[in-house]
mmCIF file of the N, C-alpha and C atoms, coordinates in Angstrom:
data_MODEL
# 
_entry.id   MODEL 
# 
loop_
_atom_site.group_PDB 
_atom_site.id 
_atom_site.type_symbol 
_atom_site.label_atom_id 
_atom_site.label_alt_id 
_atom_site.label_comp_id 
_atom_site.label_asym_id 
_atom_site.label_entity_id 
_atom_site.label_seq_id 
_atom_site.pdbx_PDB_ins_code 
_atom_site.Cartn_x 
_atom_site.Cartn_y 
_atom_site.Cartn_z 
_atom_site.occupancy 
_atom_site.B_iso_or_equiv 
_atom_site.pdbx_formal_charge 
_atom_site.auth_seq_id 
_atom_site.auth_comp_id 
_atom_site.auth_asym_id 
_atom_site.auth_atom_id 
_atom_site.pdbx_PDB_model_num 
ATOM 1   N N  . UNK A 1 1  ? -20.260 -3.309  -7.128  1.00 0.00 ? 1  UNK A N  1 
ATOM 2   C CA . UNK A 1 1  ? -19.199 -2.326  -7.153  1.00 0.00 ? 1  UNK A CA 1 
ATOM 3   C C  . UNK A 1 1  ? -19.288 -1.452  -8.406  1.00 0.00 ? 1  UNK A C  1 
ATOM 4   N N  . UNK A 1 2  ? -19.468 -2.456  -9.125  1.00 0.00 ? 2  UNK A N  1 
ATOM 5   C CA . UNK A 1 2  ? -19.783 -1.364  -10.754 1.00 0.00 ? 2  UNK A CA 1 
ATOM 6   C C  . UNK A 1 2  ? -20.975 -0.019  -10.793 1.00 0.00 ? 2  UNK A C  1 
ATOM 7   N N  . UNK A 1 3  ? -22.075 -0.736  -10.319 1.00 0.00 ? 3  UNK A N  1 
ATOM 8   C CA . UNK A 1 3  ? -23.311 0.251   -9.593  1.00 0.00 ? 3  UNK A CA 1 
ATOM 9   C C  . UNK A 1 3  ? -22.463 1.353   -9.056  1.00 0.00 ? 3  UNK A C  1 
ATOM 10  N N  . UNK A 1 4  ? -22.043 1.113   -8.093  1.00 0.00 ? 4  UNK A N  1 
ATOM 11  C CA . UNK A 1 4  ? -21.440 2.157   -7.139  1.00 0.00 ? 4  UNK A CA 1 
ATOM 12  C C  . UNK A 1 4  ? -20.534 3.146   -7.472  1.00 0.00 ? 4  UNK A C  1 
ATOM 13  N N  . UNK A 1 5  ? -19.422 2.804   -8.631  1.00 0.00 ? 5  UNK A N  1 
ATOM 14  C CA . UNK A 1 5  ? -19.247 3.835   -8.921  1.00 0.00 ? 5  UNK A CA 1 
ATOM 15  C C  . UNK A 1 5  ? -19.914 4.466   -10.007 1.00 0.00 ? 5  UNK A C  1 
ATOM 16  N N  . UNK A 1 6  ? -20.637 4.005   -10.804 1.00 0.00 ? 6  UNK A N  1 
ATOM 17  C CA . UNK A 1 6  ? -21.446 4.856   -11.767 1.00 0.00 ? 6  UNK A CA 1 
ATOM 18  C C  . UNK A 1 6  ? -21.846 5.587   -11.340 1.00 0.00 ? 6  UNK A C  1 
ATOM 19  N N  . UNK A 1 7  ? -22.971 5.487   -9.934  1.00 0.00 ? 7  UNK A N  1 
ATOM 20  C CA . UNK A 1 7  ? -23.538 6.375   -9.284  1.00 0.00 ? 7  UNK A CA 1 
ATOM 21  C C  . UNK A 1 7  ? -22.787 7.808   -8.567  1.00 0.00 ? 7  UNK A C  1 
ATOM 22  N N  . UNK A 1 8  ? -22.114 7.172   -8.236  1.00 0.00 ? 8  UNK A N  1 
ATOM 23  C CA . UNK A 1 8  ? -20.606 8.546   -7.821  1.00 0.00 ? 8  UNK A CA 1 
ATOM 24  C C  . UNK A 1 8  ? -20.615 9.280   -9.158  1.00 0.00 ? 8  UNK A C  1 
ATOM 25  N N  . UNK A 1 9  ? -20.185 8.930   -10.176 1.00 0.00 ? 9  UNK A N  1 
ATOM 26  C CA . UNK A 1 9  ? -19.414 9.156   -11.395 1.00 0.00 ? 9  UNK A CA 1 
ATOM 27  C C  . UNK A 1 9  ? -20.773 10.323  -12.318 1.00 0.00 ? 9  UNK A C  1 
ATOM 28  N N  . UNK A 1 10 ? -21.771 9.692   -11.940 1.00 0.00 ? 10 UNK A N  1 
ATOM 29  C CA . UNK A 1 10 ? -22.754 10.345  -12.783 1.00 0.00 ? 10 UNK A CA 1 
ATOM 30  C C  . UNK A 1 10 ? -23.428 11.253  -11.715 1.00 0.00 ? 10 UNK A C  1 
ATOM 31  N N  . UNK A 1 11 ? -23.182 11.423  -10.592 1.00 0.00 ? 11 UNK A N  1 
ATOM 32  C CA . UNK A 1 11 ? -23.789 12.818  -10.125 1.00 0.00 ? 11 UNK A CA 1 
ATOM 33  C C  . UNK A 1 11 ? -22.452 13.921  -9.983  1.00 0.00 ? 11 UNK A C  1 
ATOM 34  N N  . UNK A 1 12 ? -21.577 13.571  -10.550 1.00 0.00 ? 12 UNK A N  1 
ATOM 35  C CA . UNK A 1 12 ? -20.453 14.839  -10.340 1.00 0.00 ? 12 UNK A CA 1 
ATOM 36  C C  . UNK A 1 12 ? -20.207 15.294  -11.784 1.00 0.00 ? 12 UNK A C  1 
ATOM 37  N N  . UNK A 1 13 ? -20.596 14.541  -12.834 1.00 0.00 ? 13 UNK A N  1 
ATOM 38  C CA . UNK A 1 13 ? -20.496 15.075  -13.996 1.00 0.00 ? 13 UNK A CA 1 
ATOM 39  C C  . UNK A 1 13 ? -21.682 15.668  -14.730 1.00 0.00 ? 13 UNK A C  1 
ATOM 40  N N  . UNK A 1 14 ? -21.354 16.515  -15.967 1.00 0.00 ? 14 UNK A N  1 
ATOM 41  C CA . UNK A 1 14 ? -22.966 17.685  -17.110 1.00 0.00 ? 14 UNK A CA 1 
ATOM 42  C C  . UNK A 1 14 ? -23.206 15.877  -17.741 1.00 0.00 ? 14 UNK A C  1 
ATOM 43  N N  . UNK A 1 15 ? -22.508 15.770  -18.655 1.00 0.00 ? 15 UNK A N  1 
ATOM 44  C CA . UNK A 1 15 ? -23.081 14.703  -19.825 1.00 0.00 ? 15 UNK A CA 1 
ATOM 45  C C  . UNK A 1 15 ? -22.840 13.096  -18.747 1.00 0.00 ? 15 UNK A C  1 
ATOM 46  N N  . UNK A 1 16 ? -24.173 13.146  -18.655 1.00 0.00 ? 16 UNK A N  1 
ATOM 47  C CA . UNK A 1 16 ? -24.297 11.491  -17.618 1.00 0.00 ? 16 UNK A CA 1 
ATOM 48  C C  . UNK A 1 16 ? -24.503 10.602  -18.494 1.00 0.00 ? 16 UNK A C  1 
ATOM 49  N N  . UNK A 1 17 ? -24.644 10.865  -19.701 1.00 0.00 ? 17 UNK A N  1 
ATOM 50  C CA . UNK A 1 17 ? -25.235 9.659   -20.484 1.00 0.00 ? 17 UNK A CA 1 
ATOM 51  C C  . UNK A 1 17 ? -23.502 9.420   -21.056 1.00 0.00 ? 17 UNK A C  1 
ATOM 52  N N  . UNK A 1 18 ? -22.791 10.111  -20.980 1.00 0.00 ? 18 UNK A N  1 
ATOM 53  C CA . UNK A 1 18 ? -21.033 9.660   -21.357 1.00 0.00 ? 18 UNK A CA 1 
ATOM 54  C C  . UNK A 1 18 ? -20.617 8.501   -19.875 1.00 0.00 ? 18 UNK A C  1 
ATOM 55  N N  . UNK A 1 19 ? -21.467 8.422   -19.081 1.00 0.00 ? 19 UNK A N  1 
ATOM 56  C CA . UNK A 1 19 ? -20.775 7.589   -18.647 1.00 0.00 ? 19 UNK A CA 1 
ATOM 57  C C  . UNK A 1 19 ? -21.043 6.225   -18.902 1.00 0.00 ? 19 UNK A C  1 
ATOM 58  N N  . UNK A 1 20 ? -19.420 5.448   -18.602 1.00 0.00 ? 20 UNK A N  1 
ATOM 59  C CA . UNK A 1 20 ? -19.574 4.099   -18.769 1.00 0.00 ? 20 UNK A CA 1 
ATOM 60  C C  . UNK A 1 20 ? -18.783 3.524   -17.620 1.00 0.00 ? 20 UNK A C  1 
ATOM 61  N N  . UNK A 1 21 ? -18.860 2.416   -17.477 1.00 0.00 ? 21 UNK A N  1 
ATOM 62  C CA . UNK A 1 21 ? -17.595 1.470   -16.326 1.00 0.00 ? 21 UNK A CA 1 
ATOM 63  C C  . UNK A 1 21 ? -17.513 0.125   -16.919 1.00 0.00 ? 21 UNK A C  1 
ATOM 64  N N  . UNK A 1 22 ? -16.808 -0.236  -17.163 1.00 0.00 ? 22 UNK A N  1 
ATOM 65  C CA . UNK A 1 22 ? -15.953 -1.799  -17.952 1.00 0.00 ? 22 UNK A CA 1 
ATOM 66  C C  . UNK A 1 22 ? -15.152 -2.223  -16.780 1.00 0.00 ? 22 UNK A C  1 
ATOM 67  N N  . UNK A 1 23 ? -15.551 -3.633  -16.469 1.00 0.00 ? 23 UNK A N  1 
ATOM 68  C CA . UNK A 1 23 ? -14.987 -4.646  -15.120 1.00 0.00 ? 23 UNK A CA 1 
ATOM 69  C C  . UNK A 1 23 ? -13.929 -5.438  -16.094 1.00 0.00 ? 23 UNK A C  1 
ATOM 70  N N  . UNK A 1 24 ? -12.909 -5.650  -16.051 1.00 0.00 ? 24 UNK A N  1 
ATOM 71  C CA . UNK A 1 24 ? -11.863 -6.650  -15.964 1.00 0.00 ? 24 UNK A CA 1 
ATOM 72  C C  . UNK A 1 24 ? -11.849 -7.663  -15.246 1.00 0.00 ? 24 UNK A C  1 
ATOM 73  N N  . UNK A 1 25 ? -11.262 -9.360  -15.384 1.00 0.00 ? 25 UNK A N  1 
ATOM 74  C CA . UNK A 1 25 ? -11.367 -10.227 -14.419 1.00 0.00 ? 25 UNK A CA 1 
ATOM 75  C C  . UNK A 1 25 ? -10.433 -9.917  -13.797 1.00 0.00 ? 25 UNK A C  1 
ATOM 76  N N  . UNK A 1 26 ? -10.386 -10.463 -12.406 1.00 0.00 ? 26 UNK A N  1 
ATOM 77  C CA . UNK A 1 26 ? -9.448  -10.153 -11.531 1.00 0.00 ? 26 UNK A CA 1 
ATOM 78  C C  . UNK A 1 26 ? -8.203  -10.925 -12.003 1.00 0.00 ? 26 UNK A C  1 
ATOM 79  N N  . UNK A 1 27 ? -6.974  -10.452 -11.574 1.00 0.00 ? 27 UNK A N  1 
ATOM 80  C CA . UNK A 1 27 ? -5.372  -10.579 -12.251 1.00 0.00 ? 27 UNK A CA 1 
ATOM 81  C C  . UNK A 1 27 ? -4.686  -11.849 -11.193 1.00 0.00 ? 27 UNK A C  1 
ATOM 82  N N  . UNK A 1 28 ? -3.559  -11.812 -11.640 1.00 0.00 ? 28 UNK A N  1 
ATOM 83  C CA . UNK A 1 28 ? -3.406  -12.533 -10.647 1.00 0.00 ? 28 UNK A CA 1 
ATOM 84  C C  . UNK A 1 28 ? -2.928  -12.410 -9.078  1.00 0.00 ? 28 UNK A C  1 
ATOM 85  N N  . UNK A 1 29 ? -3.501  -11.490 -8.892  1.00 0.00 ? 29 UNK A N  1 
ATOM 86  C CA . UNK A 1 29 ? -3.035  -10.860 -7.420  1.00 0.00 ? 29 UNK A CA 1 
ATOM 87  C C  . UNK A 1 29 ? -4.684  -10.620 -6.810  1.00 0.00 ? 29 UNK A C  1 
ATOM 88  N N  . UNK A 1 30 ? -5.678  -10.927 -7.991  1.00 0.00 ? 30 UNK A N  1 
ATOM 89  C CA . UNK A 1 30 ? -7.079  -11.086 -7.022  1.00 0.00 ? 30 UNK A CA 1 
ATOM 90  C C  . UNK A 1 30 ? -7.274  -9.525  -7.273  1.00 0.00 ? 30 UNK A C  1 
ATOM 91  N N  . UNK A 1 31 ? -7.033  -8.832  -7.609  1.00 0.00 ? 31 UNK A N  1 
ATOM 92  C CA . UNK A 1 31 ? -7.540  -7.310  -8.340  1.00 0.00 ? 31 UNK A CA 1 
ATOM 93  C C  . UNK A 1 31 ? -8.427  -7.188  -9.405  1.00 0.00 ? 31 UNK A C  1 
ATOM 94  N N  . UNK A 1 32 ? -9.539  -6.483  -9.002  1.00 0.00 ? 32 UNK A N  1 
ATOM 95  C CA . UNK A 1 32 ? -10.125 -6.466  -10.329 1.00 0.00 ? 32 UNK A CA 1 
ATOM 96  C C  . UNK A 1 32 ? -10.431 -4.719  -10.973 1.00 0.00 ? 32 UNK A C  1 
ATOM 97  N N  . UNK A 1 33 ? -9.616  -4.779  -12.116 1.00 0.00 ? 33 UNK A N  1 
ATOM 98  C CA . UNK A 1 33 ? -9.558  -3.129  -11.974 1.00 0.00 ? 33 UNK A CA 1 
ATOM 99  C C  . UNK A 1 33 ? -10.846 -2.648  -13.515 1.00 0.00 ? 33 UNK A C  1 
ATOM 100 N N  . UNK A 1 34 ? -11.553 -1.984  -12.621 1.00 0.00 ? 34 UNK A N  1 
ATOM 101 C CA . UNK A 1 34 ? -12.895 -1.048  -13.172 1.00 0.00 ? 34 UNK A CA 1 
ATOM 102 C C  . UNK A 1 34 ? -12.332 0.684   -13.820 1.00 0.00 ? 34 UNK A C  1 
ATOM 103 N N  . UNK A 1 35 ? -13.130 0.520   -14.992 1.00 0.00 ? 35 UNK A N  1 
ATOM 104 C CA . UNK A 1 35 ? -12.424 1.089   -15.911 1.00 0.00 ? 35 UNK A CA 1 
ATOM 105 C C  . UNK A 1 35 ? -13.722 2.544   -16.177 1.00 0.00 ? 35 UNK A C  1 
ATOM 106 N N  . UNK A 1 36 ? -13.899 3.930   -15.640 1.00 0.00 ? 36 UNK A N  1 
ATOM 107 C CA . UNK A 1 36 ? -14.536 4.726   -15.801 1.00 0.00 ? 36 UNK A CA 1 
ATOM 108 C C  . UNK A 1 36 ? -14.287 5.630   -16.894 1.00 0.00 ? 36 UNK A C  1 
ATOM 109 N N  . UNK A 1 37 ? -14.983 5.791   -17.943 1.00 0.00 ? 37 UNK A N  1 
ATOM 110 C CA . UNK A 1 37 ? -15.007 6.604   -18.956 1.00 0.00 ? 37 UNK A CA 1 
ATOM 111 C C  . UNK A 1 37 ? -16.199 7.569   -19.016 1.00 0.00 ? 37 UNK A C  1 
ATOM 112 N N  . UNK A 1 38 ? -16.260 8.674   -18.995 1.00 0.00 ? 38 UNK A N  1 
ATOM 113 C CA . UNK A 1 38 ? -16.466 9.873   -18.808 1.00 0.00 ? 38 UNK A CA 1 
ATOM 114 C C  . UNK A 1 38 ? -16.438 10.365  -20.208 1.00 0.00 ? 38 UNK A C  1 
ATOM 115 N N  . UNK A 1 39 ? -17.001 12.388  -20.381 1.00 0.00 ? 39 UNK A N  1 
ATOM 116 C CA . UNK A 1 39 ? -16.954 13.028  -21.427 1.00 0.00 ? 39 UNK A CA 1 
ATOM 117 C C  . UNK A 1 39 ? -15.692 13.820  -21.569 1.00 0.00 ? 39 UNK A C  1 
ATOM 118 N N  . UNK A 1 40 ? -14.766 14.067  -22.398 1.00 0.00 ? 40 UNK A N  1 
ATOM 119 C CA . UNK A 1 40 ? -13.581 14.891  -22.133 1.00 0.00 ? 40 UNK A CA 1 
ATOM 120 C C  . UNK A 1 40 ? -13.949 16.432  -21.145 1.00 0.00 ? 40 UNK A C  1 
ATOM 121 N N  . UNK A 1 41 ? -14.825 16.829  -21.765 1.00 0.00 ? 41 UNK A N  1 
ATOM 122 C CA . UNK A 1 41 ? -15.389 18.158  -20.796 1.00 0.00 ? 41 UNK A CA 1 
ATOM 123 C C  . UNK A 1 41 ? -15.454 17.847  -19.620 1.00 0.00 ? 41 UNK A C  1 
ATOM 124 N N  . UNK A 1 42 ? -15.936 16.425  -18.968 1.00 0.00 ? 42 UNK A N  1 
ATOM 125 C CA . UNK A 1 42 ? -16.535 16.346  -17.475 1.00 0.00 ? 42 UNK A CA 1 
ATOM 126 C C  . UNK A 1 42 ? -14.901 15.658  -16.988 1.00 0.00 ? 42 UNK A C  1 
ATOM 127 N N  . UNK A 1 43 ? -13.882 15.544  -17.354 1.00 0.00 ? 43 UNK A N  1 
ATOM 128 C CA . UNK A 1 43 ? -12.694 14.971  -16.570 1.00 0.00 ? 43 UNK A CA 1 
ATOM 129 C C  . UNK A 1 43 ? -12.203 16.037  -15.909 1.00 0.00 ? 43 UNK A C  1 
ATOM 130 N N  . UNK A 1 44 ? -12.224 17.051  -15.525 1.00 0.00 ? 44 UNK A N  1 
ATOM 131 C CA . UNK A 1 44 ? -11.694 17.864  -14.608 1.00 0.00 ? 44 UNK A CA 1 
ATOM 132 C C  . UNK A 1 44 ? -12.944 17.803  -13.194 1.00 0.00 ? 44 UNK A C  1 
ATOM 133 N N  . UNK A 1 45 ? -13.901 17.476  -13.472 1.00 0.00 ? 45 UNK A N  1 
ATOM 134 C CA . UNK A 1 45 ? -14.851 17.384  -12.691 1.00 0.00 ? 45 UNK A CA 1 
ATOM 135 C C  . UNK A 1 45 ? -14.905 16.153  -11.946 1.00 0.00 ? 45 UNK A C  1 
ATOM 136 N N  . UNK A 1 46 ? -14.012 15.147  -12.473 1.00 0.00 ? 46 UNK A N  1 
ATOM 137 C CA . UNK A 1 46 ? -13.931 13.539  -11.934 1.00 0.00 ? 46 UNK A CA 1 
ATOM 138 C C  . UNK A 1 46 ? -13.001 13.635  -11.135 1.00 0.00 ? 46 UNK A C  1 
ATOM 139 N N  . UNK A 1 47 ? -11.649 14.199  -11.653 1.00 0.00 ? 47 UNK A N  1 
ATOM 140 C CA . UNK A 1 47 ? -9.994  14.405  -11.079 1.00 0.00 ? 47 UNK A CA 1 
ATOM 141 C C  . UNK A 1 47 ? -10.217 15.215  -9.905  1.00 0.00 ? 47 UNK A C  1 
ATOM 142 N N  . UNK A 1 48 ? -10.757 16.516  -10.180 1.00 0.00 ? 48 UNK A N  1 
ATOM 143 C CA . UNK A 1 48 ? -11.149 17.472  -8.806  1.00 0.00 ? 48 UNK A CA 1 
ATOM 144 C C  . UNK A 1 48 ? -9.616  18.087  -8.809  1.00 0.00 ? 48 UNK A C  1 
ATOM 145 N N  . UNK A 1 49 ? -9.483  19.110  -7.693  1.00 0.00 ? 49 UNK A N  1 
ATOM 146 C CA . UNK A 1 49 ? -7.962  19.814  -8.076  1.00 0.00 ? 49 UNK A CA 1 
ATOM 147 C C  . UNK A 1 49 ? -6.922  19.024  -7.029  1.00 0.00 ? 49 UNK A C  1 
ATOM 148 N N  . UNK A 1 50 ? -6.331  19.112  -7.589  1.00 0.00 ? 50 UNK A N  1 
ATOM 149 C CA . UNK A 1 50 ? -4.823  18.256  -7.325  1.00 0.00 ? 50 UNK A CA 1 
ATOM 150 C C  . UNK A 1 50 ? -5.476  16.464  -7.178  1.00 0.00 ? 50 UNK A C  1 
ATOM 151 N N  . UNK A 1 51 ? -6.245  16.233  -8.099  1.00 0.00 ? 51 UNK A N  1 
ATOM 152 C CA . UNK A 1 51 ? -6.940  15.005  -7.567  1.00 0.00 ? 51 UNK A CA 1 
ATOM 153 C C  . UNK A 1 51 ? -7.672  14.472  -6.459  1.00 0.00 ? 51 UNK A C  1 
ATOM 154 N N  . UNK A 1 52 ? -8.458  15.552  -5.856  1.00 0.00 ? 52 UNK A N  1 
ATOM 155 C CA . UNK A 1 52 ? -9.068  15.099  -4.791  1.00 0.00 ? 52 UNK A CA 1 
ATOM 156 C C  . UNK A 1 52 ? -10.372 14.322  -4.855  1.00 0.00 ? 52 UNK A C  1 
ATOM 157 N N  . UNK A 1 53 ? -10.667 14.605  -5.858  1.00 0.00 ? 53 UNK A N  1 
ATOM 158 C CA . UNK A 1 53 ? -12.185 13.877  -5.991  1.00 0.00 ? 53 UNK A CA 1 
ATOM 159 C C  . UNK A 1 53 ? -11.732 12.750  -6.513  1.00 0.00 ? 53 UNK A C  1 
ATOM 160 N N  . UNK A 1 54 ? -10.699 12.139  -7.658  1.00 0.00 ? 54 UNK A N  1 
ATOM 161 C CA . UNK A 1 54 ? -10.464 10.742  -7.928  1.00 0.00 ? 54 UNK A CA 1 
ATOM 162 C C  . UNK A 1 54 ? -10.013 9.989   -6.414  1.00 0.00 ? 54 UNK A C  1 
ATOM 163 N N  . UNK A 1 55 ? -9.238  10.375  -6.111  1.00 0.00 ? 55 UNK A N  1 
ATOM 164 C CA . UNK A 1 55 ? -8.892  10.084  -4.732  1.00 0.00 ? 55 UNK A CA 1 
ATOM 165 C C  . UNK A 1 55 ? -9.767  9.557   -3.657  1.00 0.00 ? 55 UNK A C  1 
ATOM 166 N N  . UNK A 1 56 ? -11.013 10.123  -3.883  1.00 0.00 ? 56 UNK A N  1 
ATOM 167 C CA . UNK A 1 56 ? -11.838 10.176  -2.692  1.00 0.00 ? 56 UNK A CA 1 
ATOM 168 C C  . UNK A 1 56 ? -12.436 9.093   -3.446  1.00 0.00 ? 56 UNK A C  1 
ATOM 169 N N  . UNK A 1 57 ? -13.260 8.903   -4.749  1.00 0.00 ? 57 UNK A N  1 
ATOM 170 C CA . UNK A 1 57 ? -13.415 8.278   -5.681  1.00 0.00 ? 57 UNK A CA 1 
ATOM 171 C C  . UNK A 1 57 ? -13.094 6.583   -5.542  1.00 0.00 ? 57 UNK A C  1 
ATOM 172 N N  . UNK A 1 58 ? -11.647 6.525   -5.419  1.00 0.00 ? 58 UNK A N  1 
ATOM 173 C CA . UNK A 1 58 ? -10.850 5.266   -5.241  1.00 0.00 ? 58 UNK A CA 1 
ATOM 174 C C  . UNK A 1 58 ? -11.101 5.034   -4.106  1.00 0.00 ? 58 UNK A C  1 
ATOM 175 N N  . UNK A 1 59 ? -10.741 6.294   -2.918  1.00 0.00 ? 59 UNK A N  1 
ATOM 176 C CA . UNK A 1 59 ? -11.518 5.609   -1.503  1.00 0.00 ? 59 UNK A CA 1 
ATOM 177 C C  . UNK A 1 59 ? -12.749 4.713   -1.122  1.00 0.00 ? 59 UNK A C  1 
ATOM 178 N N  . UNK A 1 60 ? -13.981 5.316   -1.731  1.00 0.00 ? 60 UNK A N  1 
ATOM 179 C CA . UNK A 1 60 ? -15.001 4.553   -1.350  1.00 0.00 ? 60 UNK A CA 1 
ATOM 180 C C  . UNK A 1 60 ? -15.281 3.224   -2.066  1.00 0.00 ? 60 UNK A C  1 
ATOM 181 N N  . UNK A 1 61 ? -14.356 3.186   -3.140  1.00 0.00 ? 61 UNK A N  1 
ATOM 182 C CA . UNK A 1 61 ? -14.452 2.080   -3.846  1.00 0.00 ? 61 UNK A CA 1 
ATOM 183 C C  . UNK A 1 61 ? -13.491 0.850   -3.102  1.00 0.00 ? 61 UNK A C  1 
ATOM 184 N N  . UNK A 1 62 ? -12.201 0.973   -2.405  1.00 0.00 ? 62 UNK A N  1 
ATOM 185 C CA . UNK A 1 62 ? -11.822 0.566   -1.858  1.00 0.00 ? 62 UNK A CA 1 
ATOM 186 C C  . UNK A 1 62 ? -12.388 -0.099  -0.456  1.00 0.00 ? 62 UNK A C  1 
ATOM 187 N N  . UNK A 1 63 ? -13.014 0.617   -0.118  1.00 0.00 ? 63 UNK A N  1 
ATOM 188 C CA . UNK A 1 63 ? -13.951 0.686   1.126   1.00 0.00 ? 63 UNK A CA 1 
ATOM 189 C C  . UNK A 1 63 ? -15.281 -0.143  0.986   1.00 0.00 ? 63 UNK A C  1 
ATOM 190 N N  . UNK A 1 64 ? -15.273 -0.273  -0.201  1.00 0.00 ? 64 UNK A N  1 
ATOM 191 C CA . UNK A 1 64 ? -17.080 -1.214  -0.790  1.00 0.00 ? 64 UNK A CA 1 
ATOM 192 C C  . UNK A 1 64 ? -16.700 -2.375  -0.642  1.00 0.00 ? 64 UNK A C  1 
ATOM 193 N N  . UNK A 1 65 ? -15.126 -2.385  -1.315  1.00 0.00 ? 65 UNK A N  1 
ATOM 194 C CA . UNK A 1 65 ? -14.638 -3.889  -1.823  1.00 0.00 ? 65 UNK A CA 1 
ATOM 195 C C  . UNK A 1 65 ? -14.518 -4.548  -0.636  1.00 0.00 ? 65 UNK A C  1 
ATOM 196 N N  . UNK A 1 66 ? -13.558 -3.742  0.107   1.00 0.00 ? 66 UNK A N  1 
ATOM 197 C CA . UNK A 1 66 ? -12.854 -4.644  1.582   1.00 0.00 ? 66 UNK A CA 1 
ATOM 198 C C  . UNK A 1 66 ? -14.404 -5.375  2.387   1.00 0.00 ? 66 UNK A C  1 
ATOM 199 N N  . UNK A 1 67 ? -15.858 -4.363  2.244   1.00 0.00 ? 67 UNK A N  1 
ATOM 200 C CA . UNK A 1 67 ? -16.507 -4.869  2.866   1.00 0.00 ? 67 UNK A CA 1 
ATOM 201 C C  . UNK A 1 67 ? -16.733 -6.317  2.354   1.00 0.00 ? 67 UNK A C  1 
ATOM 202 N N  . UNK A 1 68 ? -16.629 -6.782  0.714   1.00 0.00 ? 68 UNK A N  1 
ATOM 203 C CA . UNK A 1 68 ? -17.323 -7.820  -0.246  1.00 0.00 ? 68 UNK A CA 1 
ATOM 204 C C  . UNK A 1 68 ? -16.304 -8.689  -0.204  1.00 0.00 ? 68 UNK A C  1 
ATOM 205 N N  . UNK A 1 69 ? -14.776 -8.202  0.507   1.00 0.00 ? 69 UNK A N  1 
ATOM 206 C CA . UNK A 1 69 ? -13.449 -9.139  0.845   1.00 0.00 ? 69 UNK A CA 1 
ATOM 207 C C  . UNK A 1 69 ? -13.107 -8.923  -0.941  1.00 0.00 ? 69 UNK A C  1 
ATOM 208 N N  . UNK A 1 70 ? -13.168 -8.136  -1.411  1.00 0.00 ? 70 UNK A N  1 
ATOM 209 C CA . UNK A 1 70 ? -12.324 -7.846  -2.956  1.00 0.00 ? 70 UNK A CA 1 
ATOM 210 C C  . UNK A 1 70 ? -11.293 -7.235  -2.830  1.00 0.00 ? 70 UNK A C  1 
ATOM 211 N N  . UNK A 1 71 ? -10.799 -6.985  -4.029  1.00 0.00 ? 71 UNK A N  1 
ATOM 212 C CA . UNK A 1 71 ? -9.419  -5.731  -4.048  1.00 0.00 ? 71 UNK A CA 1 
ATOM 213 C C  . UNK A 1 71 ? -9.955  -5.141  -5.434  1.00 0.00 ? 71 UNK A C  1 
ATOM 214 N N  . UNK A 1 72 ? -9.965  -4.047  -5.565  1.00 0.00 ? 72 UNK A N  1 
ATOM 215 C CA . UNK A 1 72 ? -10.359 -3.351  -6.755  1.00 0.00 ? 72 UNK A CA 1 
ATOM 216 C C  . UNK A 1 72 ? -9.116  -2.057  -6.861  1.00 0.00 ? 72 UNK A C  1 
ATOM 217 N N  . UNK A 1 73 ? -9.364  -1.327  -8.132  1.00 0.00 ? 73 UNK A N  1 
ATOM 218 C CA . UNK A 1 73 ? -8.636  -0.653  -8.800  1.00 0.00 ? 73 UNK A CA 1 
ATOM 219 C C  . UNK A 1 73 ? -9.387  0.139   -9.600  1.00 0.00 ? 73 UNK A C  1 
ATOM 220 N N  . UNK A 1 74 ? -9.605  1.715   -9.354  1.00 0.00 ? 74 UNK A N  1 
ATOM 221 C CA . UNK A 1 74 ? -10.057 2.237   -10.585 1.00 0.00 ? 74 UNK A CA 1 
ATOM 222 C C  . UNK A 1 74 ? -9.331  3.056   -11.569 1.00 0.00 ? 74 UNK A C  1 
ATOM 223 N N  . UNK A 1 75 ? -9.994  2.664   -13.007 1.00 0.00 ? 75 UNK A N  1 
ATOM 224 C CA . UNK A 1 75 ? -8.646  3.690   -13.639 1.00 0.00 ? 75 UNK A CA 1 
ATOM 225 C C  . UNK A 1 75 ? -9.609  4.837   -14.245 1.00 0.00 ? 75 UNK A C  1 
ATOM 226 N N  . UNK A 1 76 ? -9.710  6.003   -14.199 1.00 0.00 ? 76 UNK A N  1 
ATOM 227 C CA . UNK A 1 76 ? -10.261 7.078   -15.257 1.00 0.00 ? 76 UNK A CA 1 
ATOM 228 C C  . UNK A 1 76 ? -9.986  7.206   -16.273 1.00 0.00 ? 76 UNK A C  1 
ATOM 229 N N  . UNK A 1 77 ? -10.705 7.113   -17.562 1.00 0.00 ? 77 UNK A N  1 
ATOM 230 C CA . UNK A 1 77 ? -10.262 7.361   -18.617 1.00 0.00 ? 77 UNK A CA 1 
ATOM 231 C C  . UNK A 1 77 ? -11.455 8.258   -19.574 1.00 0.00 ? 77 UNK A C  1 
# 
């Protein structure tokens, strides 16, 4: 899952080498929330307008997990 979104994360942004992703253990509700850090310049490029690209973002990540039976969470930062 971590793979997966890097790969998202680093073809929509200029500075790819700013990216990072930090996994958390899962909480107690079985969530494990993945933590994307980016370049300040490339966060409008992650968010997309009115948030459509984080959105879509969280979708496929949601969609990876359910296949692996996880629950995930991403946060942008």
């Amino acid at each position: 899952m971590e793979l997966l979104l890097k790969t998202i994360a680093v073809e929509l942004v200029e500075d790819k080498d700013a990216v990072t992703v930090t996994c958390d253990e899962p909480n107690e509700d079985g969530i494990v929330v993945y933590h994307l850090h980016v370049a300040q310049d490339d966060m409008g490029r992650i968010i997309g307008k009115k948030g459509r690209i984080a959105k879509a973002i969280r979708t496929l990540m949601r969609a990876g997990a359910a296949k692996a039976d996880q629950k995930v969470m991403v946060e942008i930062e």
